[in-house]
One Martini backbone bead per residue (centre of mass of N, CA, C, O) as a GRO file, in nm:
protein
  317
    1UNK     BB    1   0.092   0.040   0.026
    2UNK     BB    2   0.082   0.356  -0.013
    3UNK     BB    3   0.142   0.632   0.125
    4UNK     BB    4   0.204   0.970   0.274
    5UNK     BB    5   0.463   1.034   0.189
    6UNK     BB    6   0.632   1.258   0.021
    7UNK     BB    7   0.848   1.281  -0.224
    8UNK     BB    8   1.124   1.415  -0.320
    9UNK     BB    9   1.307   1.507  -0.644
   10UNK     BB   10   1.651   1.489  -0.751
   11UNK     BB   11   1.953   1.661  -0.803
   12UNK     BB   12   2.289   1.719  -0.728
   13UNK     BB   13   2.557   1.853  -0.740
   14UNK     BB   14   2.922   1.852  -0.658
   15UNK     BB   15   2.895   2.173  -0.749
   16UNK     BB   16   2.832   2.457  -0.614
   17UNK     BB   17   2.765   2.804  -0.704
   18UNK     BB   18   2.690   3.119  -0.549
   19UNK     BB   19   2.780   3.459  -0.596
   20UNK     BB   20   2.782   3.754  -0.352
   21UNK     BB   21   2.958   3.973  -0.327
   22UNK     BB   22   3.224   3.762  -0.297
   23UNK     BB   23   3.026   3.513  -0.217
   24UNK     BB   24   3.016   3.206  -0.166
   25UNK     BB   25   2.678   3.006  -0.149
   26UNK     BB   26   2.640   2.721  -0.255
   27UNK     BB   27   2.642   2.506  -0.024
   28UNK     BB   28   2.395   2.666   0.172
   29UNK     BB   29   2.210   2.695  -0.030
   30UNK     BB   30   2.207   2.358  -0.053
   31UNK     BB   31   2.117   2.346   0.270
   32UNK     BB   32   1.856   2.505   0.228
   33UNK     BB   33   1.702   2.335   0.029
   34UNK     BB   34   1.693   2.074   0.192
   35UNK     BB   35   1.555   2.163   0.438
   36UNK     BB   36   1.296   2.314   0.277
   37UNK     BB   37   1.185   2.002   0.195
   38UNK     BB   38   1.134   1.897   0.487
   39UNK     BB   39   0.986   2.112   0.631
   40UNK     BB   40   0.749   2.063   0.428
   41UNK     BB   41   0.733   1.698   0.451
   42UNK     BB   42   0.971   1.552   0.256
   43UNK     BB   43   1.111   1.300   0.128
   44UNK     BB   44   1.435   1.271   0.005
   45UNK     BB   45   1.596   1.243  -0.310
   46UNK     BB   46   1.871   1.163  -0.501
   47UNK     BB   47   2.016   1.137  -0.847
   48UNK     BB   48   2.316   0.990  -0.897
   49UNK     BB   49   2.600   0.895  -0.956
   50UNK     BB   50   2.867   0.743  -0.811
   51UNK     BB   51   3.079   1.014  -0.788
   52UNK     BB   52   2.871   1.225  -0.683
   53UNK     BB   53   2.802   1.066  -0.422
   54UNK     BB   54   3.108   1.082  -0.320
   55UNK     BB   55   3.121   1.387  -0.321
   56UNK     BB   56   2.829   1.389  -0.149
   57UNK     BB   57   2.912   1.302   0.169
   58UNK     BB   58   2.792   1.590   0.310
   59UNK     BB   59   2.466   1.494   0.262
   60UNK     BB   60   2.397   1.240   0.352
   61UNK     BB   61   2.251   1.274   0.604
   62UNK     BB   62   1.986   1.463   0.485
   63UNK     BB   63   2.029   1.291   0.212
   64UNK     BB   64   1.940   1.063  -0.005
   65UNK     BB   65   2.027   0.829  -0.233
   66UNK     BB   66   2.025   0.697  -0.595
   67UNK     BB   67   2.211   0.526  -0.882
   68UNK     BB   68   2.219   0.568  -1.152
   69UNK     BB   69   2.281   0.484  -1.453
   70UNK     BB   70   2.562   0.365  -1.627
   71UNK     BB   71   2.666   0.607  -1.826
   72UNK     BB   72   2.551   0.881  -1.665
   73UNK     BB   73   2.525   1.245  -1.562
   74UNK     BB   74   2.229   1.238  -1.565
   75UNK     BB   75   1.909   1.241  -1.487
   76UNK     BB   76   1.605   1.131  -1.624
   77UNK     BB   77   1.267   1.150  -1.627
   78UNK     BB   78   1.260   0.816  -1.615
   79UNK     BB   79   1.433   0.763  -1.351
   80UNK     BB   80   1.189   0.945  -1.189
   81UNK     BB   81   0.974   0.728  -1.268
   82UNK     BB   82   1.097   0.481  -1.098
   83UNK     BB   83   1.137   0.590  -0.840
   84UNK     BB   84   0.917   0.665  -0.742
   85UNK     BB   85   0.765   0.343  -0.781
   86UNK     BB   86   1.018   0.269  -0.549
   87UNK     BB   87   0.911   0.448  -0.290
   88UNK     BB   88   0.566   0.403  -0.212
   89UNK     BB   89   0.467   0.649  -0.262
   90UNK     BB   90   0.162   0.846  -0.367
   91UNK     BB   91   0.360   1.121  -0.352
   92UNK     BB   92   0.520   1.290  -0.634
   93UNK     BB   93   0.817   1.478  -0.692
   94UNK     BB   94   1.021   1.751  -0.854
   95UNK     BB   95   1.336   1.921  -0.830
   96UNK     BB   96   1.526   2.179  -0.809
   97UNK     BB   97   1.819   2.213  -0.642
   98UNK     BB   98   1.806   2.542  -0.583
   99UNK     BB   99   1.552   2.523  -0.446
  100UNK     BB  100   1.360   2.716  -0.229
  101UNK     BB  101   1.102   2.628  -0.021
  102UNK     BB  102   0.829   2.860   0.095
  103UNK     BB  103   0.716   2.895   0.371
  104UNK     BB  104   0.361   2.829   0.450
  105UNK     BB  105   0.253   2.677   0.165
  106UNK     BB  106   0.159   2.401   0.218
  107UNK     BB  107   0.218   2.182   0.008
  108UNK     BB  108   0.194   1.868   0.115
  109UNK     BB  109  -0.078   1.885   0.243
  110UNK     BB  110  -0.234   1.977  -0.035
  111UNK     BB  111  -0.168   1.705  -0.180
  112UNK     BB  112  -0.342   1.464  -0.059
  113UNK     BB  113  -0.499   1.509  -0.226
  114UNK     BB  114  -0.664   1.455  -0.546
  115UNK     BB  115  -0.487   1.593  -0.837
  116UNK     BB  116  -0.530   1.418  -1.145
  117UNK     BB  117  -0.196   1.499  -1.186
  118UNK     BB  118  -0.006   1.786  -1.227
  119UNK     BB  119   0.199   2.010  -1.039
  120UNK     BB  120   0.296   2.365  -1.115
  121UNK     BB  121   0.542   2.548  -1.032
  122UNK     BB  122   0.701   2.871  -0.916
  123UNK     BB  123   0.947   3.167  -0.910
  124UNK     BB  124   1.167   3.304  -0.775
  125UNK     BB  125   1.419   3.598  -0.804
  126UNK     BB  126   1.738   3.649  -0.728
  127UNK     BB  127   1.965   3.862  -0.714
  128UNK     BB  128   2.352   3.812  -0.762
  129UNK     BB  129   2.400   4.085  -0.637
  130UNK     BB  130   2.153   4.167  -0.408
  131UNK     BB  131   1.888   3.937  -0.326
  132UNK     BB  132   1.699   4.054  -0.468
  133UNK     BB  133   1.418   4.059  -0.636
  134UNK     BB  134   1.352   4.102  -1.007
  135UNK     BB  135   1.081   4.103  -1.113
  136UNK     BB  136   1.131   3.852  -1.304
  137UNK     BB  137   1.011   3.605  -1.458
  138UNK     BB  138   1.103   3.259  -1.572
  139UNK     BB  139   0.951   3.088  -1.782
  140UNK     BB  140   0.847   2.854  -1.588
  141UNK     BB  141   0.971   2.523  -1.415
  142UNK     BB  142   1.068   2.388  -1.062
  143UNK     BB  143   0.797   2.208  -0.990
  144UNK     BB  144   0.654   1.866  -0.980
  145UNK     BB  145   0.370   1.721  -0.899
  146UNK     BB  146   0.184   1.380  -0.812
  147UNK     BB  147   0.097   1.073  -0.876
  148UNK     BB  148   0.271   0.793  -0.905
  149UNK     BB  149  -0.006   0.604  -1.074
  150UNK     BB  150   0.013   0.783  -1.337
  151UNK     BB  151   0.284   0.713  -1.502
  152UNK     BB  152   0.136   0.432  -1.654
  153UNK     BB  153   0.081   0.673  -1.885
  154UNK     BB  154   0.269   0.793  -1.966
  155UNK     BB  155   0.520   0.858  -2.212
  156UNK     BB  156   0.850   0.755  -2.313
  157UNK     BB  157   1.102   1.004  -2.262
  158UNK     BB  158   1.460   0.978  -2.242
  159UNK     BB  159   1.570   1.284  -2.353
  160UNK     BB  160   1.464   1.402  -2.060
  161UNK     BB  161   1.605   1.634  -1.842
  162UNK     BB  162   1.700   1.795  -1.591
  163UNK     BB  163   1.737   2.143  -1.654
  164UNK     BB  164   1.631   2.112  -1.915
  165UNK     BB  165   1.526   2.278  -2.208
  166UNK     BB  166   1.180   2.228  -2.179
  167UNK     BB  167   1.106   1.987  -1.936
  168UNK     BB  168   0.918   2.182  -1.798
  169UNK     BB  169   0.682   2.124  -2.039
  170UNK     BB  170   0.687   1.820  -2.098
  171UNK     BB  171   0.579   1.712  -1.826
  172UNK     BB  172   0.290   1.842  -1.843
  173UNK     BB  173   0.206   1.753  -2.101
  174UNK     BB  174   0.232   1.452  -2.074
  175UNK     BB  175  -0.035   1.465  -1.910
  176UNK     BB  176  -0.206   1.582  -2.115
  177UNK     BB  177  -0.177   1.336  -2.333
  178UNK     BB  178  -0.307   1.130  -2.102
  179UNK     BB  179  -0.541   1.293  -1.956
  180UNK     BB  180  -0.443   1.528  -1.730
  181UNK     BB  181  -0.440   1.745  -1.532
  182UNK     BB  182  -0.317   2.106  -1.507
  183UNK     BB  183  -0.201   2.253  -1.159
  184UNK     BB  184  -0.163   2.531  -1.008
  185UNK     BB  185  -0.076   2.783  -0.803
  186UNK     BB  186  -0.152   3.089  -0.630
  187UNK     BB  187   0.157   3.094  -0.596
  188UNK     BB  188   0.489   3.089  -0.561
  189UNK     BB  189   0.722   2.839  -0.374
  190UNK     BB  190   1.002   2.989  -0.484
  191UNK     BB  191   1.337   3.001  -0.452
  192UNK     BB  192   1.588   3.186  -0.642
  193UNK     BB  193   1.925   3.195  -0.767
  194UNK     BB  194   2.100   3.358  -0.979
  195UNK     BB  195   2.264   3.253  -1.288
  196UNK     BB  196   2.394   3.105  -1.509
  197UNK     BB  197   2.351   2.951  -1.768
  198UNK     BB  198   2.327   2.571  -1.812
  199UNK     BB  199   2.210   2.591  -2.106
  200UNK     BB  200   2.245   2.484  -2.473
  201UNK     BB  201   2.139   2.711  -2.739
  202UNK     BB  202   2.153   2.472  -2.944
  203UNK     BB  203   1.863   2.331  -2.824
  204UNK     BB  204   1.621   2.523  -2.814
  205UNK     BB  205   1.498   2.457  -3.072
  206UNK     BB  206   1.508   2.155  -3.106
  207UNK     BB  207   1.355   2.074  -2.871
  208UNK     BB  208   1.093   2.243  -2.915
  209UNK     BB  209   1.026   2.041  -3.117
  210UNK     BB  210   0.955   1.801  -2.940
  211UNK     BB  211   0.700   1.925  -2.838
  212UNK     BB  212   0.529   1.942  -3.096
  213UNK     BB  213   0.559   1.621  -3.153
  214UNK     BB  214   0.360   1.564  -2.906
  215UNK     BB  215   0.121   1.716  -3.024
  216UNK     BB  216   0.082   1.636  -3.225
  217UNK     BB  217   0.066   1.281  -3.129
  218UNK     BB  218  -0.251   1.417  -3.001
  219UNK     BB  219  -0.369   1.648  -3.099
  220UNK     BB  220  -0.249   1.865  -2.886
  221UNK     BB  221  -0.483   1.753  -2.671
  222UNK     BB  222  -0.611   2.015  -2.417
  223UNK     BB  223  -0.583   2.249  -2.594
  224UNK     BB  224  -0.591   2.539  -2.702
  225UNK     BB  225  -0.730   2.585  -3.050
  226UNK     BB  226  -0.567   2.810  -3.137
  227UNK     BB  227  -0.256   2.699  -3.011
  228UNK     BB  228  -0.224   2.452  -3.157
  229UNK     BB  229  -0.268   2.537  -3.438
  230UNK     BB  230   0.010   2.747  -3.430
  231UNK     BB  231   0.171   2.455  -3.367
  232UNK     BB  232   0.100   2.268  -3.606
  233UNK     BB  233   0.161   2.490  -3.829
  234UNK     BB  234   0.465   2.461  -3.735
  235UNK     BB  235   0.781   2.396  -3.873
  236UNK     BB  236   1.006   2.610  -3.970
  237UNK     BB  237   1.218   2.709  -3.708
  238UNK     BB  238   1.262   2.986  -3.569
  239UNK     BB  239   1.371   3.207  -3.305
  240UNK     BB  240   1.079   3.397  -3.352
  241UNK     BB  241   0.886   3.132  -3.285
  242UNK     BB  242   0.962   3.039  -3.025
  243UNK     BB  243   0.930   3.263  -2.865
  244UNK     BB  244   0.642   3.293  -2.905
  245UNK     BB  245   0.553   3.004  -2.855
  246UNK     BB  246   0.640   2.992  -2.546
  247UNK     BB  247   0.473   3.197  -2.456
  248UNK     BB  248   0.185   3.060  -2.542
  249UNK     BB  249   0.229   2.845  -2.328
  250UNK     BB  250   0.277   2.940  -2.103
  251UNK     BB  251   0.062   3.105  -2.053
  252UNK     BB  252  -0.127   2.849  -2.043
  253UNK     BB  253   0.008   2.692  -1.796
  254UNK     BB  254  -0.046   2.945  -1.600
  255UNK     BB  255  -0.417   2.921  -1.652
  256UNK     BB  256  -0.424   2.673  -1.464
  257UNK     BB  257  -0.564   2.581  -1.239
  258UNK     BB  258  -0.566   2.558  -0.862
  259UNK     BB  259  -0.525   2.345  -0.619
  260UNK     BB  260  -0.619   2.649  -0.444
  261UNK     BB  261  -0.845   2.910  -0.278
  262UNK     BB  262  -0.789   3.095  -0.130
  263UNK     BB  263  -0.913   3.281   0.162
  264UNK     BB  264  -1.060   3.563   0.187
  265UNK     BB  265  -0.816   3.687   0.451
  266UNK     BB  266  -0.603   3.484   0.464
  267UNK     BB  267  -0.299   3.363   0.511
  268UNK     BB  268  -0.291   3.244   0.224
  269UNK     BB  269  -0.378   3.523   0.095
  270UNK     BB  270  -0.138   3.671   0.210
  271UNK     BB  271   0.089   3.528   0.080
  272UNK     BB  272   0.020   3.516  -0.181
  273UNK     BB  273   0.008   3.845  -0.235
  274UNK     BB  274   0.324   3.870  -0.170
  275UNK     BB  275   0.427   3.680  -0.389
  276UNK     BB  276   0.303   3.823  -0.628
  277UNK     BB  277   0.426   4.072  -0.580
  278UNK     BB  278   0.752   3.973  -0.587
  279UNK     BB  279   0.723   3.955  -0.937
  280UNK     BB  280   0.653   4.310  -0.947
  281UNK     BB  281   0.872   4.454  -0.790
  282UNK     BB  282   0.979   4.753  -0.747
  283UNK     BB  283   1.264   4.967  -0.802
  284UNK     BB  284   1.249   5.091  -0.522
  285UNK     BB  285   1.501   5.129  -0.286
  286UNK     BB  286   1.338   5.191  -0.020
  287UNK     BB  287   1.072   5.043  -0.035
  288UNK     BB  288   1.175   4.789  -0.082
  289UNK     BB  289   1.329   4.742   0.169
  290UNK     BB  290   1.076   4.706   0.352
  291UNK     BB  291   0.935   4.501   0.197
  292UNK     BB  292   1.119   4.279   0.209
  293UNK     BB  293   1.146   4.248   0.520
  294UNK     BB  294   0.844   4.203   0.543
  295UNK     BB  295   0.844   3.916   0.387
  296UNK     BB  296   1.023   3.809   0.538
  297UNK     BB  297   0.876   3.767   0.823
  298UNK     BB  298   0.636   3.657   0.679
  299UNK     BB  299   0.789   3.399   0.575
  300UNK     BB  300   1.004   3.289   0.800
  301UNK     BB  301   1.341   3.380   0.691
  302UNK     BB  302   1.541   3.458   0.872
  303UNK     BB  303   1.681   3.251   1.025
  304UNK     BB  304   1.823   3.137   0.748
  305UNK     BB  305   1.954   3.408   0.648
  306UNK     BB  306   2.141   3.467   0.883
  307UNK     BB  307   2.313   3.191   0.868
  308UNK     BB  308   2.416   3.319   0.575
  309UNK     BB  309   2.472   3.602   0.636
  310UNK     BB  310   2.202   3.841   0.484
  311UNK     BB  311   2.098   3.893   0.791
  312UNK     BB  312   1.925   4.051   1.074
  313UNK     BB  313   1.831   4.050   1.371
  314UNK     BB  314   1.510   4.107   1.522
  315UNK     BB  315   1.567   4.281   1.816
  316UNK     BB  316   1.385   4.381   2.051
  317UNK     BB  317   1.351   4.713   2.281
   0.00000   0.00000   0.00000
């Protein structure tokens, strides 16, 4: 019988790097998110080869290992919906390594109810330079929540690694193509801080077209009947076609139901409504930074952020 603790998966590199202000926060960062994982709620699972394994065993106590199919580098889509199927959880997730999941959004208790398909997250974004939030949307998703028992429809397709360009349109998408609904939520619930792209610009238009290439083979499945039209009327994509297009599939899959809807009023409400306001927060800098404060405290980040040395305590006087 499946259980009720959530899994989460992900992979781990073996050196995280994110230099802020000439400080590597890198190795904190990923310590910071793996706690962040579990305080949600979450047994958490790295898929890593044999090589990476041994390199991060200073994380083997707070995180379980298991390792990838032998002479591969990344796990693939594949690989975490195996790991999935063996973990015995009736709820799995996957997650980028590098987001922290933030307090307060009781994403894992969520869960537990019947979601009929995949769950899609956004995240913020905090600039490299200054750790404040970027106020601009990252065009993407960094987690997706499942059922199990969903996987055994999924189509598989061994090409899609984590972190790979597009595979986080393909992953929601396969679940529409199986009939499954997507589910969105009503705020980001993601921390993400800014790096250099990890992904190769010669696979972007190749890749997006193995999106078109999935819903050509389902007819589109249930996307809107315009936006389909658009997609599969693609053929020779240039690079003008895939940007237009792939934001148009964006839009359509960030306006897909919410897993649920605040009670107006309520501290769900609360919080939601300052994580979506901190995707499009004013550059002006002292008010920003009031915001900020309130943001921090609202969300109980102060501890965490303490630890790693990028805010002061506050002491009541």
């Amino acid at each position: 019988m499946p259980n009720f603790e959530p899994t989460l998966f992900t992979s781990i590199p073996p050196r995280m790097r994110r230099f802020v202000q000439g400080r590597d926060f890198g190795t904190s960062w990923q310590m910071a998110c793996i706690a962040s994982w579990k305080a949600a709620g979450f047994r958490t699972l790295s898929l890593n080869s044999p090589e990476e394994i041994e390199a991060l065993r200073s994380f083997a106590s707070i995180i379980e290992f298991e390792e990838i199919p032998e002479g591969q580098s990344r796990p693939s889509m594949t690989d975490f919906f195996i790991a999935a199927r063996k973990s015995g959880s009736k709820i799995a997730g996957i997650v980028n390594a590098d987001c922290i999941i933030i307090p307060q959004t009781r994403i894992a208790e969520r869960l537990k109810d019947s979601i009929n398909g995949i769950v899609i997250a956004e995240r913020l974004n905090l600039s490299q330079e200054t750790f404040r939030p970027t106020g601009v949307p990252c065009q993407g998703f960094d987690a997706f929540f499942f059922e199990v028992a969903a996987l055994s429809r999924i189509e598989r397709d061994d090409h899609w690694r984590i972190g790979e360009v597009w595979a986080d349109f393909w992953l929601p998408l396969a679940f529409n193509a199986a009939g499954f609904e997507i589910k969105t939520l009503p705020a980001p619930i993601l921390l993400h801080l800014n790096h250099e792209l990890a992904w190769d610009w010669a696979d972007w238009k190749s890749h997006f077209s193995r999106i078109i290439e999935l819903l050509r083979a389902h007819g589109g499945g249930r996307l809107d009947s315009d936006l389909v039209k658009k997609l599969l009327e693609a053929s020779e994509l240039n690079d003008d076609d895939v940007d237009e297009l792939s934001k148009l599939l964006f839009a359509w899959l960030t306006k897909r139901e919410p897993l649920w809807y605040p009670e107006a009023g309520s501290l769900d409400d609360l919080i939601a409504s300052i994580l979506k306001a901190m995707v499009t927060s004013e550059s002006s800098v002292h008010p920003f930074r009031a915001l900020l404060r309130q943001t921090i405290d609202a969300l109980g980040l102060r501890p965490t952020l303490y630890k790693l040395g990028l805010v002061k305590l506050n002491i009541p006087t």
